[in-house]
N, CA, C and O atoms as a Maestro MAE file, in Angstrom:
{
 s_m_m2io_version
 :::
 2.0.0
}

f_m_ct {
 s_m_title
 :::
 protein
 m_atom[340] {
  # First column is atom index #
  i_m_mmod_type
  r_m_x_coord
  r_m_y_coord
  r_m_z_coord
  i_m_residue_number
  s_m_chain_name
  s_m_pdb_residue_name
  s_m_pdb_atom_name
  i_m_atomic_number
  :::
  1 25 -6.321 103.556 15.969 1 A "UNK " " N  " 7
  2 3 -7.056 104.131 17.076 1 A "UNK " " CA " 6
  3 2 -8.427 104.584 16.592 1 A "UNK " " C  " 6
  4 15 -8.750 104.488 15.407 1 A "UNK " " O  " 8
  5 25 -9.420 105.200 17.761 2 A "UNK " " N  " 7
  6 3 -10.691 104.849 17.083 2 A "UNK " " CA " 6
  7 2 -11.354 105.796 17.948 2 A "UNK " " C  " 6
  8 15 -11.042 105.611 19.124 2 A "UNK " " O  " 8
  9 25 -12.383 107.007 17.717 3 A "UNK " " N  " 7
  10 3 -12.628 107.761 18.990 3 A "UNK " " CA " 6
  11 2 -13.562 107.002 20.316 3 A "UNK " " C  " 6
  12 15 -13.819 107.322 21.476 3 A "UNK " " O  " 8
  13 25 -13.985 105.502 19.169 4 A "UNK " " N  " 7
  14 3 -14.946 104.918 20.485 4 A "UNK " " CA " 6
  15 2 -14.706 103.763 21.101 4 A "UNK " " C  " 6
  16 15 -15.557 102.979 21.520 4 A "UNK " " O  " 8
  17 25 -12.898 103.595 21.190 5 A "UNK " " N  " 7
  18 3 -12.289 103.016 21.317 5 A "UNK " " CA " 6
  19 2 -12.072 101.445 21.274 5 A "UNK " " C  " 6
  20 15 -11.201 100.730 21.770 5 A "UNK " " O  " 8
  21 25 -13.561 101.084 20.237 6 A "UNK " " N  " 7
  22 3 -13.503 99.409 20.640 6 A "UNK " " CA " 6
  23 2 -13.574 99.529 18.943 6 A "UNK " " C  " 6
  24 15 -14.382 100.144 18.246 6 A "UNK " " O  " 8
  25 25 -12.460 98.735 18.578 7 A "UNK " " N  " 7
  26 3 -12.431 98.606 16.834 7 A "UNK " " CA " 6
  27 2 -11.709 97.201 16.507 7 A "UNK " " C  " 6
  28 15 -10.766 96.701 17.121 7 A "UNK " " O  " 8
  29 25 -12.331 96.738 15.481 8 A "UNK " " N  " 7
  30 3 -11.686 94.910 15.451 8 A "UNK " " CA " 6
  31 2 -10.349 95.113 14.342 8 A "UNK " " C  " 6
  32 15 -11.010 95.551 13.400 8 A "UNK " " O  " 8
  33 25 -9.354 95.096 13.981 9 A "UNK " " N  " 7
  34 3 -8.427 94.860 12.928 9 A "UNK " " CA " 6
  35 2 -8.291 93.484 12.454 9 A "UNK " " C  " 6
  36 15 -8.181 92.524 13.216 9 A "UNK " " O  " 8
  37 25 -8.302 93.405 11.133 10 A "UNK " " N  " 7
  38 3 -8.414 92.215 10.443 10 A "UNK " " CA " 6
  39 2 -7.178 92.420 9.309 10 A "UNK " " C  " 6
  40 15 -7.123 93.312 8.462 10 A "UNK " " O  " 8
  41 25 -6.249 91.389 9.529 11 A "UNK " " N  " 7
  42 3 -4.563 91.462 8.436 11 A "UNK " " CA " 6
  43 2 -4.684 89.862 7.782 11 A "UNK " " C  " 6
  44 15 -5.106 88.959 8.504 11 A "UNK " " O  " 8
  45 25 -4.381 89.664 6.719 12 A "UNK " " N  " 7
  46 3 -3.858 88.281 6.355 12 A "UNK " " CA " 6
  47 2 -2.227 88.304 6.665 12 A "UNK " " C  " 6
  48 15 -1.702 87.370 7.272 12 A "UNK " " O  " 8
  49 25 -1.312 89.691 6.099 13 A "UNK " " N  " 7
  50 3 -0.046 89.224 6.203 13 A "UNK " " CA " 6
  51 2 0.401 89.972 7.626 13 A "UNK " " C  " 6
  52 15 -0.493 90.691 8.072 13 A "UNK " " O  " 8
  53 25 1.484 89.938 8.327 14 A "UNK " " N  " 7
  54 3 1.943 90.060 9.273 14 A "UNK " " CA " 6
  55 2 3.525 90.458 9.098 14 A "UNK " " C  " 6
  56 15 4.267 89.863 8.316 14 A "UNK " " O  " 8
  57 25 3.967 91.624 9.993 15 A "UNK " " N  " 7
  58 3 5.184 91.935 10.339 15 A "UNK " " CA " 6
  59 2 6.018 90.291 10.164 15 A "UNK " " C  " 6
  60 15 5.341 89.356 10.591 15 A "UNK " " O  " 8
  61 25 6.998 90.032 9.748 16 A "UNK " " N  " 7
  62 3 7.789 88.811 9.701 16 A "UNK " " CA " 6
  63 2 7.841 87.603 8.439 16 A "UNK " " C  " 6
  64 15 8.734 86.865 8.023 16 A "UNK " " O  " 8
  65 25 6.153 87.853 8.011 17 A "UNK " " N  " 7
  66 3 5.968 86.812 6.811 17 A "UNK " " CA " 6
  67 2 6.838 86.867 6.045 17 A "UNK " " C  " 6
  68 15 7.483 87.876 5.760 17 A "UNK " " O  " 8
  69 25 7.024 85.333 5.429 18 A "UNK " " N  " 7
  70 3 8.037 85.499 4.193 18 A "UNK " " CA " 6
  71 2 7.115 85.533 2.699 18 A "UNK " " C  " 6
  72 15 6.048 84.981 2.433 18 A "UNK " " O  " 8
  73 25 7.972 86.390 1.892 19 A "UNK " " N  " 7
  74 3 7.210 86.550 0.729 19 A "UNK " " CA " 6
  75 2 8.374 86.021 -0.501 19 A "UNK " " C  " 6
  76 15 9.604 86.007 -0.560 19 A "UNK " " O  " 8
  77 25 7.069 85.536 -1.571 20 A "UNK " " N  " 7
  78 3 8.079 85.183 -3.007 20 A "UNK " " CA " 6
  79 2 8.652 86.379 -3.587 20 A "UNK " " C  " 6
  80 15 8.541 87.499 -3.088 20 A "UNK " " O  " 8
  81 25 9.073 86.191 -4.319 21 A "UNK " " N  " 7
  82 3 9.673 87.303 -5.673 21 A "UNK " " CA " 6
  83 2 8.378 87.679 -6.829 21 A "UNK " " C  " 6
  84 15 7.871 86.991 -7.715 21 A "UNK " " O  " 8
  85 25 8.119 89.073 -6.376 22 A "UNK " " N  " 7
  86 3 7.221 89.500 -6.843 22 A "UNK " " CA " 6
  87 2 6.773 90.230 -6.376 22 A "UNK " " C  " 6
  88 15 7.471 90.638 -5.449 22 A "UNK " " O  " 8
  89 25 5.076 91.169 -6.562 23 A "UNK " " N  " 7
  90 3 4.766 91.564 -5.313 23 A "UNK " " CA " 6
  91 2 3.768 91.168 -5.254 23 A "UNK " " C  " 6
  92 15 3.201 90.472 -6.097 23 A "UNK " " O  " 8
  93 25 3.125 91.761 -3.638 24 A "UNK " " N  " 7
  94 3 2.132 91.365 -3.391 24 A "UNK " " CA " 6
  95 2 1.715 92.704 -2.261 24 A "UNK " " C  " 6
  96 15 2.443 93.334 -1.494 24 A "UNK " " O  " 8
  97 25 0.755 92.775 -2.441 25 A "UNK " " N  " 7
  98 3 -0.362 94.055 -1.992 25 A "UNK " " CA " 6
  99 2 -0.842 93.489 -0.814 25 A "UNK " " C  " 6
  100 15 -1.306 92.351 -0.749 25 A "UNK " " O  " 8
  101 25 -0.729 94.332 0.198 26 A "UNK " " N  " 7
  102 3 -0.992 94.244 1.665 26 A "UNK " " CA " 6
  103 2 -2.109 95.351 2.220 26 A "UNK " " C  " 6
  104 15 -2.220 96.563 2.034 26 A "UNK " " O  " 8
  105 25 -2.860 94.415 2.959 27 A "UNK " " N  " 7
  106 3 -4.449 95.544 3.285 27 A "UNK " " CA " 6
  107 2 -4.561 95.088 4.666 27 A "UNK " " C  " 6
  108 15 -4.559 93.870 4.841 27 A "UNK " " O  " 8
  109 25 -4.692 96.133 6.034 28 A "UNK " " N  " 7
  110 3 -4.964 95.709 7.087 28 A "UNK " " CA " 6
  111 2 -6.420 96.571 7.570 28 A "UNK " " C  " 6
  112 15 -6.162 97.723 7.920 28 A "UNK " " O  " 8
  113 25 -7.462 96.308 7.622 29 A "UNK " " N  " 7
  114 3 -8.530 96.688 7.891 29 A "UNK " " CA " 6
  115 2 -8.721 96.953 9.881 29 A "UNK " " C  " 6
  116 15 -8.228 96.307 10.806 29 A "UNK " " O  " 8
  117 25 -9.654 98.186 9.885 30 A "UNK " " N  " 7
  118 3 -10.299 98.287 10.978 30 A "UNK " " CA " 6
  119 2 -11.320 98.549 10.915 30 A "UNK " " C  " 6
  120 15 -11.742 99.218 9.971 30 A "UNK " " O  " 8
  121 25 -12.061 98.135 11.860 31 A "UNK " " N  " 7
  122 3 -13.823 98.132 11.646 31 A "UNK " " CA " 6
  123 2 -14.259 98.452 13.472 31 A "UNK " " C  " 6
  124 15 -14.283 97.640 14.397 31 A "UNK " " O  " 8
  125 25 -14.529 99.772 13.479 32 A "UNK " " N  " 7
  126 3 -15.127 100.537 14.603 32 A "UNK " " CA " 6
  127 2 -16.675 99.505 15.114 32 A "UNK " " C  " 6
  128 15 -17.086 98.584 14.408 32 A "UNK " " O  " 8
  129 25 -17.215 99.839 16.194 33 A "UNK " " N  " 7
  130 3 -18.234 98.957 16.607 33 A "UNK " " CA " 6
  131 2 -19.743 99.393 15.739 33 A "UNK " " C  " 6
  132 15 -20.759 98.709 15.616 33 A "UNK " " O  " 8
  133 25 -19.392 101.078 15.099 34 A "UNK " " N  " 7
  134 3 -20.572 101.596 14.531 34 A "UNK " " CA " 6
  135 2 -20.488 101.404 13.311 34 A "UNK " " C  " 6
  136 15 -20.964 102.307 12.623 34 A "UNK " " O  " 8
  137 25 -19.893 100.237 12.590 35 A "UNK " " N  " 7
  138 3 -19.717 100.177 11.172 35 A "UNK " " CA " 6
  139 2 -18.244 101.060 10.414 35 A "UNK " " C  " 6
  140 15 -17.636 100.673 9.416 35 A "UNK " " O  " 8
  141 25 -18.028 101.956 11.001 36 A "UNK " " N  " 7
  142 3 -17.049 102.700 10.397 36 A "UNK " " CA " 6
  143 2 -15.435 102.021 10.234 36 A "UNK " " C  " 6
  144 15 -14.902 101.490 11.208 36 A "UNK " " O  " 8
  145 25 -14.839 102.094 9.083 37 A "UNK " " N  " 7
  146 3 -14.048 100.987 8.218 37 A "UNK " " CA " 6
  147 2 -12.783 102.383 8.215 37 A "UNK " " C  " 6
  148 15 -13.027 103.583 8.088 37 A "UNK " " O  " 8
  149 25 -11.725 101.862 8.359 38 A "UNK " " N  " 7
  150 3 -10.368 102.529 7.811 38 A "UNK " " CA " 6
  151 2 -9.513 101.097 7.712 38 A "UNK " " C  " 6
  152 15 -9.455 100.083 8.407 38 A "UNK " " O  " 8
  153 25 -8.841 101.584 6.400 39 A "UNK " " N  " 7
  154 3 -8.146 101.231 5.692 39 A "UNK " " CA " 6
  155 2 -6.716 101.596 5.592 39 A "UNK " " C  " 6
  156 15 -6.405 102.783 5.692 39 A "UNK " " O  " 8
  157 25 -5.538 100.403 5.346 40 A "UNK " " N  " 7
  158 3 -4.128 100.186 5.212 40 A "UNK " " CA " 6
  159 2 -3.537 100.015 4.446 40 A "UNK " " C  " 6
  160 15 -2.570 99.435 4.941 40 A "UNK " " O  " 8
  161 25 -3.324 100.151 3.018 41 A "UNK " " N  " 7
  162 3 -2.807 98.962 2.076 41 A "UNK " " CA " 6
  163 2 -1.456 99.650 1.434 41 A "UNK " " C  " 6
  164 15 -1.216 100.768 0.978 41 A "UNK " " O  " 8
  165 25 -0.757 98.554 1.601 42 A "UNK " " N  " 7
  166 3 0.680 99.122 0.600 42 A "UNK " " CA " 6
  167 2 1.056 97.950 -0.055 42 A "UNK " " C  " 6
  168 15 0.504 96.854 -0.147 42 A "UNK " " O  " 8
  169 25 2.254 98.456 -0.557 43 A "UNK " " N  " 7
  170 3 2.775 96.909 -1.338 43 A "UNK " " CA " 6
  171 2 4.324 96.780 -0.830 43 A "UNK " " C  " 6
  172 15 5.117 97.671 -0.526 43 A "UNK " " O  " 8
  173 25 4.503 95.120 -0.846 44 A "UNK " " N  " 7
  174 3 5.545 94.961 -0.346 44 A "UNK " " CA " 6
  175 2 6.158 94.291 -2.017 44 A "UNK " " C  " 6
  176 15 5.522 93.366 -2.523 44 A "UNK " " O  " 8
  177 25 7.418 94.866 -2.751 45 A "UNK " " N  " 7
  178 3 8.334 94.193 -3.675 45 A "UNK " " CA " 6
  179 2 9.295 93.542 -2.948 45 A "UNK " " C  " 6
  180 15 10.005 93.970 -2.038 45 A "UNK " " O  " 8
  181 25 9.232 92.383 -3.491 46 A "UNK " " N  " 7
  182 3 10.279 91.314 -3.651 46 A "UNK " " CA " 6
  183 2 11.339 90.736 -4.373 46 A "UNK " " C  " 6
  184 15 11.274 89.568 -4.756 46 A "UNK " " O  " 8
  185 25 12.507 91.604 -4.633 47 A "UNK " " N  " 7
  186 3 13.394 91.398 -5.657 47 A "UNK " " CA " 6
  187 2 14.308 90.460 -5.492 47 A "UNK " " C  " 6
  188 15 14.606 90.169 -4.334 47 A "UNK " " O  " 8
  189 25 14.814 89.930 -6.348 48 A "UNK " " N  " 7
  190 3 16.189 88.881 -7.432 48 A "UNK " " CA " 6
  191 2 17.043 89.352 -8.028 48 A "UNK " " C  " 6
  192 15 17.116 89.203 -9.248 48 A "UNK " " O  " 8
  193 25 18.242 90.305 -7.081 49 A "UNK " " N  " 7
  194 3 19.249 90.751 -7.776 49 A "UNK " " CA " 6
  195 2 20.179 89.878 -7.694 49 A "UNK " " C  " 6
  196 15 21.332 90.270 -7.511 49 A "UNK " " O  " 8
  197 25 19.872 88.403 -7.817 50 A "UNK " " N  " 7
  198 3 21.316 87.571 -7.865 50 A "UNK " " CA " 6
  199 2 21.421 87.535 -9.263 50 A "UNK " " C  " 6
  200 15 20.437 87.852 -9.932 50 A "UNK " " O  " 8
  201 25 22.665 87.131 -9.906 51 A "UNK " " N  " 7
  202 3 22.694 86.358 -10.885 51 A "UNK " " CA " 6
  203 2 23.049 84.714 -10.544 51 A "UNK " " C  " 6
  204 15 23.766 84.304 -9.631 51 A "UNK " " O  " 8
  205 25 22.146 83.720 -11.806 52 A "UNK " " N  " 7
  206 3 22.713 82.544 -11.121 52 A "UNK " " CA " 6
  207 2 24.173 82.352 -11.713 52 A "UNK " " C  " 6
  208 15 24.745 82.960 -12.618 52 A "UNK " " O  " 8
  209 25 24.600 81.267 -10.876 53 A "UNK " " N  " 7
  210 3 25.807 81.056 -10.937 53 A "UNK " " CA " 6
  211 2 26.448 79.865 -11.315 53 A "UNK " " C  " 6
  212 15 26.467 79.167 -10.302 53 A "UNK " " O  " 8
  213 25 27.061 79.181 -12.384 54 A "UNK " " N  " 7
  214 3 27.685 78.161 -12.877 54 A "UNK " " CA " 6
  215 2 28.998 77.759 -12.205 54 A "UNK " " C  " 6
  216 15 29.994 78.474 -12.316 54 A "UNK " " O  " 8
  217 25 29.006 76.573 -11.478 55 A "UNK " " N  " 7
  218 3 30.091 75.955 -11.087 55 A "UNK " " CA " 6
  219 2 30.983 75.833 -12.395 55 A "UNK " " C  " 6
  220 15 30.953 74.684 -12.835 55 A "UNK " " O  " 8
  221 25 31.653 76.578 -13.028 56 A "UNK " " N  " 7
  222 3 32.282 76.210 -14.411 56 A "UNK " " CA " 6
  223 2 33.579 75.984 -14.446 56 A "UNK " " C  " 6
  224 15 34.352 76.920 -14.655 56 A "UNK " " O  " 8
  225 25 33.974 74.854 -14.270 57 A "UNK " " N  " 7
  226 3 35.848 75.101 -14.601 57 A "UNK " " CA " 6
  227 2 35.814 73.669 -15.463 57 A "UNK " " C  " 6
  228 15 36.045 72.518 -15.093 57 A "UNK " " O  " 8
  229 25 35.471 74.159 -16.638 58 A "UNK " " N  " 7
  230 3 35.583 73.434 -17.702 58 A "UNK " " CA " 6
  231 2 37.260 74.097 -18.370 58 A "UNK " " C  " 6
  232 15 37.658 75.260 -18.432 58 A "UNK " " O  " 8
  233 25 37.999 72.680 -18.829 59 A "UNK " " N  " 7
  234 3 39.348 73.161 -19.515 59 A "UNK " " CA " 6
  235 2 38.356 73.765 -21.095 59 A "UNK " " C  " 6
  236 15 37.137 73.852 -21.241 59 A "UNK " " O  " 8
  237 25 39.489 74.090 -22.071 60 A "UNK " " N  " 7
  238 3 38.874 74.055 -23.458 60 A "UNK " " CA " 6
  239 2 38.789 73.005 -23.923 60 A "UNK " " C  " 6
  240 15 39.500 72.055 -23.595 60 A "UNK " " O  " 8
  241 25 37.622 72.973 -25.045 61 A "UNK " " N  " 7
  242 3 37.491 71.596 -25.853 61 A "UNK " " CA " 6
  243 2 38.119 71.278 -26.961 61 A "UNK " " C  " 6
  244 15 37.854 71.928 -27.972 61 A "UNK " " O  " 8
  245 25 38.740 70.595 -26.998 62 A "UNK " " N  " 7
  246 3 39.186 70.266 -28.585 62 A "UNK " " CA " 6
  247 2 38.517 69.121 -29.425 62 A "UNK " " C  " 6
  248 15 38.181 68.013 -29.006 62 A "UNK " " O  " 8
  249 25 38.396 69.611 -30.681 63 A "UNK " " N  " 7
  250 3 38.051 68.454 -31.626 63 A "UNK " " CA " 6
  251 2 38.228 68.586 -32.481 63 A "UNK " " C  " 6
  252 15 37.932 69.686 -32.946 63 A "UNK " " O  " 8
  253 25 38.904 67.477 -33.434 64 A "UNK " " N  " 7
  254 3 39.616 67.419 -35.070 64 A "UNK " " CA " 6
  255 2 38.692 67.621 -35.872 64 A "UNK " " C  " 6
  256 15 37.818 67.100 -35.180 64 A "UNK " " O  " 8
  257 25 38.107 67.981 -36.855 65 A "UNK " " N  " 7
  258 3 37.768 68.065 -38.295 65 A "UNK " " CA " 6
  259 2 38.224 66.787 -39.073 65 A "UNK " " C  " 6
  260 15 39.371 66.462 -39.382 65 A "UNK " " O  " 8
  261 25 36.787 66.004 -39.363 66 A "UNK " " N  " 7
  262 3 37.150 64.770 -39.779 66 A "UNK " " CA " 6
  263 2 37.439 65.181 -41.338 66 A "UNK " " C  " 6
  264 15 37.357 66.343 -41.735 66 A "UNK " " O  " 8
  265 25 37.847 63.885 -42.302 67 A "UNK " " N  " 7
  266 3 38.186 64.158 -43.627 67 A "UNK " " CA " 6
  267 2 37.139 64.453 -44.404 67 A "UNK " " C  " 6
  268 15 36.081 63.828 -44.330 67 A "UNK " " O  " 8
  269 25 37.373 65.587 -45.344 68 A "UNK " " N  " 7
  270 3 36.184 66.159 -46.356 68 A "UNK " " CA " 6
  271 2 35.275 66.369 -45.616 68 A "UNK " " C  " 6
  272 15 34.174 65.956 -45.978 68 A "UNK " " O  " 8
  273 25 35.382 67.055 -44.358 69 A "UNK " " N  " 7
  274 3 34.248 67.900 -43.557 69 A "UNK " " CA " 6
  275 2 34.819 69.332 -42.800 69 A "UNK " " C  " 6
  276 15 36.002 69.324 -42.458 69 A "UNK " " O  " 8
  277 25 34.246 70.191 -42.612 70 A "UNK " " N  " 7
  278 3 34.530 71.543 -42.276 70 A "UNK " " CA " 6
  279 2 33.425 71.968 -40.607 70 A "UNK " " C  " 6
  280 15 33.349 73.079 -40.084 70 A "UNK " " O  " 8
  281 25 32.819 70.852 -40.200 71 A "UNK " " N  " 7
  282 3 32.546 70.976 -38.862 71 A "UNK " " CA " 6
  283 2 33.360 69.374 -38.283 71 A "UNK " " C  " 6
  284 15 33.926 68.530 -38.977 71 A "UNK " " O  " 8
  285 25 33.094 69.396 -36.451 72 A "UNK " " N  " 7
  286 3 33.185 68.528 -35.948 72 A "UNK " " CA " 6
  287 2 32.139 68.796 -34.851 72 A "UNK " " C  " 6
  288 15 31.567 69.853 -34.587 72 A "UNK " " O  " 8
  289 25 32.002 67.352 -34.163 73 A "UNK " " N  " 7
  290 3 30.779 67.180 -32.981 73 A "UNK " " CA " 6
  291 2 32.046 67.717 -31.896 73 A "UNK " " C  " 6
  292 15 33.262 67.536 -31.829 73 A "UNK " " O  " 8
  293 25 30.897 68.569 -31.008 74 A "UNK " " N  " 7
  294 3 31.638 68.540 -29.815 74 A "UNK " " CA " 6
  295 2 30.981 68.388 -28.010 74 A "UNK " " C  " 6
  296 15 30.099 69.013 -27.422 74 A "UNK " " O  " 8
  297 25 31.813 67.369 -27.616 75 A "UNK " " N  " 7
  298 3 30.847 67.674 -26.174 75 A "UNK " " CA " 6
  299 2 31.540 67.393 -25.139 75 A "UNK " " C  " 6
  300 15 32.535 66.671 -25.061 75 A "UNK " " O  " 8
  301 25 30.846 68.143 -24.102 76 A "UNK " " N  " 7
  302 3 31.130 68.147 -22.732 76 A "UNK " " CA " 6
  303 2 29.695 68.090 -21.895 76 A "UNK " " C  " 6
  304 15 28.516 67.987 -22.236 76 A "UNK " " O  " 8
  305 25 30.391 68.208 -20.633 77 A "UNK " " N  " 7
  306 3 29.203 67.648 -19.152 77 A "UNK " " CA " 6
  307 2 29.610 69.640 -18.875 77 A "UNK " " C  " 6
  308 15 30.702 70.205 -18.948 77 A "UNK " " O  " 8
  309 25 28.154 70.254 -18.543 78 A "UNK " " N  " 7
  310 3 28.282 71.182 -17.520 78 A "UNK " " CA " 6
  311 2 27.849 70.829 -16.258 78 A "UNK " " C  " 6
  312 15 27.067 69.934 -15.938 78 A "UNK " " O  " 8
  313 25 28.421 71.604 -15.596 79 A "UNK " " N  " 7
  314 3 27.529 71.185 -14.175 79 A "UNK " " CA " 6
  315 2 26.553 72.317 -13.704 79 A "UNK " " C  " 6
  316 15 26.119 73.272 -14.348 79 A "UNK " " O  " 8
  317 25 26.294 71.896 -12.217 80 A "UNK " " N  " 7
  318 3 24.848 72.736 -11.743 80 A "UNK " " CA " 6
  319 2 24.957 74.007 -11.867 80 A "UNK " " C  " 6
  320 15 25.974 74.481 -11.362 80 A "UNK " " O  " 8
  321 25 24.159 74.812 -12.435 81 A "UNK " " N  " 7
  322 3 23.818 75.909 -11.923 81 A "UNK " " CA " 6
  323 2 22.796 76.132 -10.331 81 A "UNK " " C  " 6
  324 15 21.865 75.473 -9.870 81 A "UNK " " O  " 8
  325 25 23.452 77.265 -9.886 82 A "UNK " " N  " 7
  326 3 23.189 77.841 -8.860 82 A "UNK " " CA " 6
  327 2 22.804 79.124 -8.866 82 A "UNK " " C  " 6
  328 15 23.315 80.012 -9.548 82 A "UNK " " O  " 8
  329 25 21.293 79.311 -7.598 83 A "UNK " " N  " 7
  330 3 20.357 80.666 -7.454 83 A "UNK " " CA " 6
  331 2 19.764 80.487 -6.475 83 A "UNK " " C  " 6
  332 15 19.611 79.424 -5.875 83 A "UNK " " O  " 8
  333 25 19.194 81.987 -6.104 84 A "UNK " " N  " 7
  334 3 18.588 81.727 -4.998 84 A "UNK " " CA " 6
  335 2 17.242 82.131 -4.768 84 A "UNK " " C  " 6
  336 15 16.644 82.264 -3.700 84 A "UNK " " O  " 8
  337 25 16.874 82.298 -5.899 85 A "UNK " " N  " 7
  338 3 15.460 82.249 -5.931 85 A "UNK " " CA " 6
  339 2 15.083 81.332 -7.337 85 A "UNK " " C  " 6
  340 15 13.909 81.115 -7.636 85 A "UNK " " O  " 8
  :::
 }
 m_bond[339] {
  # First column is bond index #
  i_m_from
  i_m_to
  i_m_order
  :::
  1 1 2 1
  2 2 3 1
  3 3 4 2
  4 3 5 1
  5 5 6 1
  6 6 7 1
  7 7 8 2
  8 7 9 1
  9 9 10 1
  10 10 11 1
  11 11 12 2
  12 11 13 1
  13 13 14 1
  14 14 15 1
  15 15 16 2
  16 15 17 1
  17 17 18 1
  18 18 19 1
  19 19 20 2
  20 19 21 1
  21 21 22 1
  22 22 23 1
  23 23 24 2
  24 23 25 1
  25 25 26 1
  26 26 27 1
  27 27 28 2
  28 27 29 1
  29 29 30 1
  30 30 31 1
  31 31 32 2
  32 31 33 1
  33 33 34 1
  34 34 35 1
  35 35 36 2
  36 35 37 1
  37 37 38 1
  38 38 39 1
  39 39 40 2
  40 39 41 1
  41 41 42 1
  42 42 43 1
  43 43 44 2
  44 43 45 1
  45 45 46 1
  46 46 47 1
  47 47 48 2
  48 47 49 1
  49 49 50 1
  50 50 51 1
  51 51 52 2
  52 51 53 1
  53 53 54 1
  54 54 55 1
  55 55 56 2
  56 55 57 1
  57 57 58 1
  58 58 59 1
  59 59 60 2
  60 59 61 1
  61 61 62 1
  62 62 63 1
  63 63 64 2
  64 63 65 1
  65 65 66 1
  66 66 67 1
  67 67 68 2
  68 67 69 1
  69 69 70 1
  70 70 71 1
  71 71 72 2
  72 71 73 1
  73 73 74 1
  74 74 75 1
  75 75 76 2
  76 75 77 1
  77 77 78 1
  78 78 79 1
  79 79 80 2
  80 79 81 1
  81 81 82 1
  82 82 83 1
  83 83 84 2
  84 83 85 1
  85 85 86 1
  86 86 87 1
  87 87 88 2
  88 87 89 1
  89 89 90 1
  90 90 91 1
  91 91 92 2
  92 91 93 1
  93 93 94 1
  94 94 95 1
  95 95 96 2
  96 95 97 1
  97 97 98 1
  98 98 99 1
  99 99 100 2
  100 99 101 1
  101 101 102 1
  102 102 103 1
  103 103 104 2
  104 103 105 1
  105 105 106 1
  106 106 107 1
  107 107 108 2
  108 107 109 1
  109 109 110 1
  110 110 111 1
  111 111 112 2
  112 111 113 1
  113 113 114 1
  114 114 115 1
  115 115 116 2
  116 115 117 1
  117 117 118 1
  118 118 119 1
  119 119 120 2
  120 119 121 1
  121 121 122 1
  122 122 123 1
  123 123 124 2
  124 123 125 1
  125 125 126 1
  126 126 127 1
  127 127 128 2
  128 127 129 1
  129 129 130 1
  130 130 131 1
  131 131 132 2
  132 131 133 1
  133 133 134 1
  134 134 135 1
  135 135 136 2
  136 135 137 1
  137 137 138 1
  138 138 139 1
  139 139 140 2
  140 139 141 1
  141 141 142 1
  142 142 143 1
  143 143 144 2
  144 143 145 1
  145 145 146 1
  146 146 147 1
  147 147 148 2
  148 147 149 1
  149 149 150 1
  150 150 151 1
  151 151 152 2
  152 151 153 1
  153 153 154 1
  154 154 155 1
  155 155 156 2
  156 155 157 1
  157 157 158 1
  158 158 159 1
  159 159 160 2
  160 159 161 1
  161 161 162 1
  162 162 163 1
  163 163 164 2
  164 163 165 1
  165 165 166 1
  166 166 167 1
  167 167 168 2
  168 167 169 1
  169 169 170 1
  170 170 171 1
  171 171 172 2
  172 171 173 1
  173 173 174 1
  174 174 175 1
  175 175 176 2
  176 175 177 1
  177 177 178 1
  178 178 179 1
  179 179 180 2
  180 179 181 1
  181 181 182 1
  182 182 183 1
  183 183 184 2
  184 183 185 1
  185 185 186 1
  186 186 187 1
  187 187 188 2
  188 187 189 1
  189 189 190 1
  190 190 191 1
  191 191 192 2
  192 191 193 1
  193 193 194 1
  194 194 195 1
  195 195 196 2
  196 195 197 1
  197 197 198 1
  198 198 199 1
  199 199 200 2
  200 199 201 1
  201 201 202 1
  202 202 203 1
  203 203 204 2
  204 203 205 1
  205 205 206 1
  206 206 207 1
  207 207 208 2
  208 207 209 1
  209 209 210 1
  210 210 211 1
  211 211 212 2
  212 211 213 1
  213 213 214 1
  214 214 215 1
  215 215 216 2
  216 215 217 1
  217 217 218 1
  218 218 219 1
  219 219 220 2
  220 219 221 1
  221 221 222 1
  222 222 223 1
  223 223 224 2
  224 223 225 1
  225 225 226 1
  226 226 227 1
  227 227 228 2
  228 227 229 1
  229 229 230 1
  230 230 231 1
  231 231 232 2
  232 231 233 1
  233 233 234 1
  234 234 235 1
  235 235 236 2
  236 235 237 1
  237 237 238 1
  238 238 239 1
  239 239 240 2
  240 239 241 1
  241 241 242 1
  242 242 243 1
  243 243 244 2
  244 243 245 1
  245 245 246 1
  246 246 247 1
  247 247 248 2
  248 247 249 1
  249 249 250 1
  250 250 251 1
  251 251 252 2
  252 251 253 1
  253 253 254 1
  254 254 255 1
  255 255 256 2
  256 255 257 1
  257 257 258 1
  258 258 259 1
  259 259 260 2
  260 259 261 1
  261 261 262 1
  262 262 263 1
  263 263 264 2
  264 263 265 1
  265 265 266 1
  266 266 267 1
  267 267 268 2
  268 267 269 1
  269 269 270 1
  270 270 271 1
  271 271 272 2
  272 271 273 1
  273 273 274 1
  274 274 275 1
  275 275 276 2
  276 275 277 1
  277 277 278 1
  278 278 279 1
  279 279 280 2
  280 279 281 1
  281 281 282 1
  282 282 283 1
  283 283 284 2
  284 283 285 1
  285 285 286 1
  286 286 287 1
  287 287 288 2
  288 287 289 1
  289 289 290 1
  290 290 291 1
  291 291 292 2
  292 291 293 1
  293 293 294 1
  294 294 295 1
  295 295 296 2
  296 295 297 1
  297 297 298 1
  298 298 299 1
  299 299 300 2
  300 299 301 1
  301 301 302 1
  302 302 303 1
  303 303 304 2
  304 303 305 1
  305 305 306 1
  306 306 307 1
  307 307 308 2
  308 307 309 1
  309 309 310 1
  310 310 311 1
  311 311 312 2
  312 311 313 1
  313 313 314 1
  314 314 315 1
  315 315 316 2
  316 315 317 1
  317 317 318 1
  318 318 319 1
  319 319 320 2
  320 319 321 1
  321 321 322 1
  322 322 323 1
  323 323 324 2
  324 323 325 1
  325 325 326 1
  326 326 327 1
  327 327 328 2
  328 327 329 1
  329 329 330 1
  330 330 331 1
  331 331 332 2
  332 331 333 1
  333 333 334 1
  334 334 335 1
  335 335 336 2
  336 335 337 1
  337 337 338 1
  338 338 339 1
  339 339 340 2
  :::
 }
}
């Protein structure tokens, strides 16, 4: 509001926007017809409290110890991980 009631407001972000993970600093300006400026700014955080998540139902692996050796190769397929950001 403005005592001389004609004032322009100028926003880039808007009630509804979607935002990334992170933040980001929000400024909504008003500018009275006589030059006179008030100011808005806050910040909106964007958090990632998921953890991602591994489709995992792997059995256990087994593998022999070849002769005159004390390791063996071992492998498997994982699958996707999943997140939501």
């Amino acid at each position: 509001m403005d005592n001389s009631g004609v004032f322009t407001v100028t926003q880039m972000d808007y009630p509804g926007d979607g935002f990334y993970v992170g933040f980001h600093n929000v400024t909504i300006t008003a500018v009275d017809e006589h030059g006179n400026i008030g100011i808005c700014s806050f910040t909106i955080i964007v958090k990632d409290n998921e953890d991602p998540e591994f489709n995992c139902s792997l059995p256990s692996v087994t593998v022999n110890v070849g002769m005159n050796s004390s390791s063996a190769q071992a492998d498997w397929i994982l699958e996707d991980a999943t997140d939501n950001a």
